[in-house]
C-alpha atoms as an extended CHARMM CRD file, in Angstrom:
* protein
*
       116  EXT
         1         1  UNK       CA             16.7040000000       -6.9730000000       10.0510000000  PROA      1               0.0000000000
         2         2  UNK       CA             16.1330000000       -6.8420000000       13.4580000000  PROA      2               0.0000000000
         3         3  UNK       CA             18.0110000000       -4.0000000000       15.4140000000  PROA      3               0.0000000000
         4         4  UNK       CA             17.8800000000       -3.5160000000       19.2860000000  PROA      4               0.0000000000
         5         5  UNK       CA             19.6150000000        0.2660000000       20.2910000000  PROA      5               0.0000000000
         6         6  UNK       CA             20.2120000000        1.0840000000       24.4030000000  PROA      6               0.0000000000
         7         7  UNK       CA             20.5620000000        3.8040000000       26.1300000000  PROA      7               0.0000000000
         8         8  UNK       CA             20.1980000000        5.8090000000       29.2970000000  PROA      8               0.0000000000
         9         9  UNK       CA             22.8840000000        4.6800000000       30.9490000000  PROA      9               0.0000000000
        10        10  UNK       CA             25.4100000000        7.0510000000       33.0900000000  PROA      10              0.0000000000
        11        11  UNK       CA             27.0850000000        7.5820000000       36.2180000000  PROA      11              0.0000000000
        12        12  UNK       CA             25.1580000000        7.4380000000       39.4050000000  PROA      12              0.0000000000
        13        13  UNK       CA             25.8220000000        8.1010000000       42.8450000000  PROA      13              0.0000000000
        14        14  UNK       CA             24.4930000000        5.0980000000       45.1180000000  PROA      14              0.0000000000
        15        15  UNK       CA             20.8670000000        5.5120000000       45.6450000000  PROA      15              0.0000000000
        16        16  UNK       CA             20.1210000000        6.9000000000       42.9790000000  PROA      16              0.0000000000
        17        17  UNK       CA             17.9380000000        5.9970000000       39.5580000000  PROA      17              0.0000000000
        18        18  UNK       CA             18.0960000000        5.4070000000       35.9560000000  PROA      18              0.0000000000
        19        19  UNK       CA             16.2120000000        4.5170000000       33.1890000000  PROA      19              0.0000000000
        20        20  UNK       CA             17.3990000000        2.3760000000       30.0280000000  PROA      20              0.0000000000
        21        21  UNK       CA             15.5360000000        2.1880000000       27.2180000000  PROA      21              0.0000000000
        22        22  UNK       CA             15.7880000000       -0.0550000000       24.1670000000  PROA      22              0.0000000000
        23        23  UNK       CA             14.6150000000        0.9360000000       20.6920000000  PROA      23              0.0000000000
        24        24  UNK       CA             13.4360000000       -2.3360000000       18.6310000000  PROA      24              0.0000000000
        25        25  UNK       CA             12.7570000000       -2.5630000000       14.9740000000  PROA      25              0.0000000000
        26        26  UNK       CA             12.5720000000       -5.3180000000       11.9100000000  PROA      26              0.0000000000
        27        27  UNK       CA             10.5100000000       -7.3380000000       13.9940000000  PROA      27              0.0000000000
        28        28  UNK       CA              7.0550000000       -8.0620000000       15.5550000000  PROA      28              0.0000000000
        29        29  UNK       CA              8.4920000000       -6.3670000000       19.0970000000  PROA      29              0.0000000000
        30        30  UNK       CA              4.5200000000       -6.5720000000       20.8490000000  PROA      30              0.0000000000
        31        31  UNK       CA              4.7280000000      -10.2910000000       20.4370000000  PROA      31              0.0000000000
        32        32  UNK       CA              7.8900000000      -11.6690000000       21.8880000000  PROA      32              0.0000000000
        33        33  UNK       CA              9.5160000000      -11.4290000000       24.7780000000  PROA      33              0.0000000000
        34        34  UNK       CA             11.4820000000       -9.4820000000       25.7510000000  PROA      34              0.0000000000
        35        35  UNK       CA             14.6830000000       -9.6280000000       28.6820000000  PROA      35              0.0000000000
        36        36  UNK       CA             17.8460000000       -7.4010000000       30.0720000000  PROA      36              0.0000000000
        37        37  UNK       CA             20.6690000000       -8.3250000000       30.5070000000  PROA      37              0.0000000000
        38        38  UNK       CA             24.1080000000       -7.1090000000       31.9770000000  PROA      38              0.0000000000
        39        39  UNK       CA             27.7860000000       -8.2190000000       32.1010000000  PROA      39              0.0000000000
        40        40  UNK       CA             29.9870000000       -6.8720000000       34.7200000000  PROA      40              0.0000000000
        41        41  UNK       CA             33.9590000000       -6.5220000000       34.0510000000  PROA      41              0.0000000000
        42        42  UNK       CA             35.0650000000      -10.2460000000       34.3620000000  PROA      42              0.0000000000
        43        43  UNK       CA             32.1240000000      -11.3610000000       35.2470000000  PROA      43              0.0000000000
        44        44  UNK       CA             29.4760000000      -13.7830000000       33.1520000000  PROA      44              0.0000000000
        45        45  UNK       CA             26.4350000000      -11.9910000000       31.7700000000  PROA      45              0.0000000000
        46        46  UNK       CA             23.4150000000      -12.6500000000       33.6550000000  PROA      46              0.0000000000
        47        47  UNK       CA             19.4940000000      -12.4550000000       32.8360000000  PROA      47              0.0000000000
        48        48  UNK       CA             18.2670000000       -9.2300000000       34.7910000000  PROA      48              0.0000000000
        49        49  UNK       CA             14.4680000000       -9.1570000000       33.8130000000  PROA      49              0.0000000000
        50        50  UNK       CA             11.9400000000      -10.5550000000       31.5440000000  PROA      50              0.0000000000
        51        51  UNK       CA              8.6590000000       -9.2020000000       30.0260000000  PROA      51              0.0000000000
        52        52  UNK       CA              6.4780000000      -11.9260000000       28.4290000000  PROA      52              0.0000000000
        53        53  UNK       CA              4.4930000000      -11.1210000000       25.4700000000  PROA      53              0.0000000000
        54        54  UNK       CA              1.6640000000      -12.0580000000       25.3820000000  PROA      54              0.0000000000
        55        55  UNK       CA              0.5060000000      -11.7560000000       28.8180000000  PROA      55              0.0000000000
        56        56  UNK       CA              2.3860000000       -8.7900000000       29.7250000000  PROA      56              0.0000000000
        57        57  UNK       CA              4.0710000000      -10.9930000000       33.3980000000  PROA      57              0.0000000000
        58        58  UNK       CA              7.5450000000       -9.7430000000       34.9860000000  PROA      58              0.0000000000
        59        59  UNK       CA              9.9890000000      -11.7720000000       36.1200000000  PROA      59              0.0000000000
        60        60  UNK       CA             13.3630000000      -10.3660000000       37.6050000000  PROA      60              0.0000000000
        61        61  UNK       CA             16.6340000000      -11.6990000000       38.9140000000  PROA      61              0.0000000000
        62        62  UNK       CA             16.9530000000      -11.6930000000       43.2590000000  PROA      62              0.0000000000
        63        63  UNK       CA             19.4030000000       -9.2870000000       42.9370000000  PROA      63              0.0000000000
        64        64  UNK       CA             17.6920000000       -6.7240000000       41.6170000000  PROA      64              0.0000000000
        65        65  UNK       CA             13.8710000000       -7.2260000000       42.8580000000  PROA      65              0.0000000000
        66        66  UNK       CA             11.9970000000       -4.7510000000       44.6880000000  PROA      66              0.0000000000
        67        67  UNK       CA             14.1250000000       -1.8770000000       42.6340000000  PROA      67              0.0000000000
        68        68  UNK       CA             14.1950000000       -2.5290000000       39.0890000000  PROA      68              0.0000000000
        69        69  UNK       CA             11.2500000000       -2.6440000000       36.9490000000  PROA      69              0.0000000000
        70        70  UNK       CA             10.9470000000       -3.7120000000       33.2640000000  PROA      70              0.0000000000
        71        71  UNK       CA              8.4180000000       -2.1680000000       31.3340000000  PROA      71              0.0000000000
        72        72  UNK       CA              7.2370000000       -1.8930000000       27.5700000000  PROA      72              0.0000000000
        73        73  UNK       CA              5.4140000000        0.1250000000       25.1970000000  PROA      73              0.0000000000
        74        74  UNK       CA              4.3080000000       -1.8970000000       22.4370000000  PROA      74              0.0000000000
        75        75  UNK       CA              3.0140000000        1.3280000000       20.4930000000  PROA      75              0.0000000000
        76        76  UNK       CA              6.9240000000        2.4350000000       20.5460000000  PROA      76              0.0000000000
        77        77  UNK       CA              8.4110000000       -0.9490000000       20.2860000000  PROA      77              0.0000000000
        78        78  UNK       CA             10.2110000000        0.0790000000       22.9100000000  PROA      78              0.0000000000
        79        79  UNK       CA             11.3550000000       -1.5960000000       26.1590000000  PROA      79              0.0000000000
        80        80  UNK       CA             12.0170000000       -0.0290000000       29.7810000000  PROA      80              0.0000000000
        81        81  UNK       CA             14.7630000000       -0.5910000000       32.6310000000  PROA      81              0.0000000000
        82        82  UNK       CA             13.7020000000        1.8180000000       35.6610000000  PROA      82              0.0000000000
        83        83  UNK       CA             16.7660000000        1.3890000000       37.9630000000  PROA      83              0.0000000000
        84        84  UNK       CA             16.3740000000        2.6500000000       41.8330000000  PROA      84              0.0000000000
        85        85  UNK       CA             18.2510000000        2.4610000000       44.6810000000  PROA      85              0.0000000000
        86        86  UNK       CA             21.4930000000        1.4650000000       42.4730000000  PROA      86              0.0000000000
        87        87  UNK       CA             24.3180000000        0.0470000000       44.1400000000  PROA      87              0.0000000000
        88        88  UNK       CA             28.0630000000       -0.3870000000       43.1630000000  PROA      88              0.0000000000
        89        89  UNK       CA             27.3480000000       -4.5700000000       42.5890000000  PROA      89              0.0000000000
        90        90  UNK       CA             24.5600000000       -3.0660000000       39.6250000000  PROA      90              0.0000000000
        91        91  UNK       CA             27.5760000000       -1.6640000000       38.0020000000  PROA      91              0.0000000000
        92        92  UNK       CA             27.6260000000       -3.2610000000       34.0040000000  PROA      92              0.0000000000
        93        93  UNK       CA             27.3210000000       -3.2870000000       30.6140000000  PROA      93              0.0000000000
        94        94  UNK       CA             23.1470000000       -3.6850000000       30.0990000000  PROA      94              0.0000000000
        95        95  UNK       CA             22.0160000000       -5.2170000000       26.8270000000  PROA      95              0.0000000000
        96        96  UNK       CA             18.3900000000       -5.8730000000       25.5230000000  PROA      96              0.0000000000
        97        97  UNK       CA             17.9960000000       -9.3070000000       23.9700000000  PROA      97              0.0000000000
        98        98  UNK       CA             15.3600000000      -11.3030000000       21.7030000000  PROA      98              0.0000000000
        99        99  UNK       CA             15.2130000000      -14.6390000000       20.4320000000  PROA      99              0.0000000000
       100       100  UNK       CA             13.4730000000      -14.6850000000       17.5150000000  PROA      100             0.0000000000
       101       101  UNK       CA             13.0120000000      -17.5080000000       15.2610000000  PROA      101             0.0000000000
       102       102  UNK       CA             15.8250000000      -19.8090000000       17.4700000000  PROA      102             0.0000000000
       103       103  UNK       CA             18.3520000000      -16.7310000000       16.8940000000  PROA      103             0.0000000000
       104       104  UNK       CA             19.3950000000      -14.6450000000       20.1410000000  PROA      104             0.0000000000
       105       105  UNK       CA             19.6040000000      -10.7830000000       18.7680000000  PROA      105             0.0000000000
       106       106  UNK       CA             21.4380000000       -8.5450000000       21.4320000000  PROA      106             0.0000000000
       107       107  UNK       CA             21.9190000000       -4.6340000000       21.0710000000  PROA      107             0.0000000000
       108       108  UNK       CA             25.2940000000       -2.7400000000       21.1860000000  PROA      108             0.0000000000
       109       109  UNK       CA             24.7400000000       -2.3250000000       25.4380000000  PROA      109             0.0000000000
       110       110  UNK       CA             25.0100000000        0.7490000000       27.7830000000  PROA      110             0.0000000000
       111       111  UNK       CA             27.4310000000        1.4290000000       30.2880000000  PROA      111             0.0000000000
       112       112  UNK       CA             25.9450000000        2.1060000000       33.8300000000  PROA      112             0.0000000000
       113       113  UNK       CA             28.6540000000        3.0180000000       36.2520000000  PROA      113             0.0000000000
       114       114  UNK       CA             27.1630000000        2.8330000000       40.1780000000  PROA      114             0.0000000000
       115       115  UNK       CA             30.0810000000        4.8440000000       42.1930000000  PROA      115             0.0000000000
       116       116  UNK       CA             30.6500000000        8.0500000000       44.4010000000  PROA      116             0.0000000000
């Protein structure tokens, strides 16, 4: 069955960097795409970044362009979240997602906390 499992998250000071990984299995992970997500406390969740497979393009939400990058190693079906220059706003639960087959197949999220 398919599995997605985060992690890297933490507590970081403002400024500084992270990077979330997500390890995929029961599926063919080099041809779909592939997106973050996060959910603040209270808030809705919201798309973060997408990589397309195949084709390998990037596409990322305005709040987060210029200092996140999504990445992904097909050999490790394994996807990438390099976080820089995090703020106190990037502060949420981030989740991995897939929608395979019409089904939407999220992992169990990592907490990054953004605070001094």
């Amino acid at each position: 069955q398919v599995q997605l499992v985060e992690s890297g998250g933490g507590l970081v000071q403002p400024g500084g960097s992270l990077r979330l990984s997500c390890a995929a299995s029961g599926f063919g992970f080099s041809v779909y795409d592939m997106k973050w997500y996060r959910q603040a406390p209270g808030k809705e969740r919201e798309l973060v970044a997408t990589s397309t497979s195949p084709g390998g393009s990037t596409m990322y939400a305005d709040s987060v362009k210029g200092r996140f990058t999504i990445s992904r190693d097909n050999a490790k079906n394994t996807l990438y979240l390099q976080m820089n220059s995090l703020q106190p706003d990037d502060t949420a639960v981030y989740y991995c997602h897939v929608r395979r087959r019409g089904s939407d197949y999220w992992g169990q999220g990592t907490q990054v906390t953004v605070s001094s």
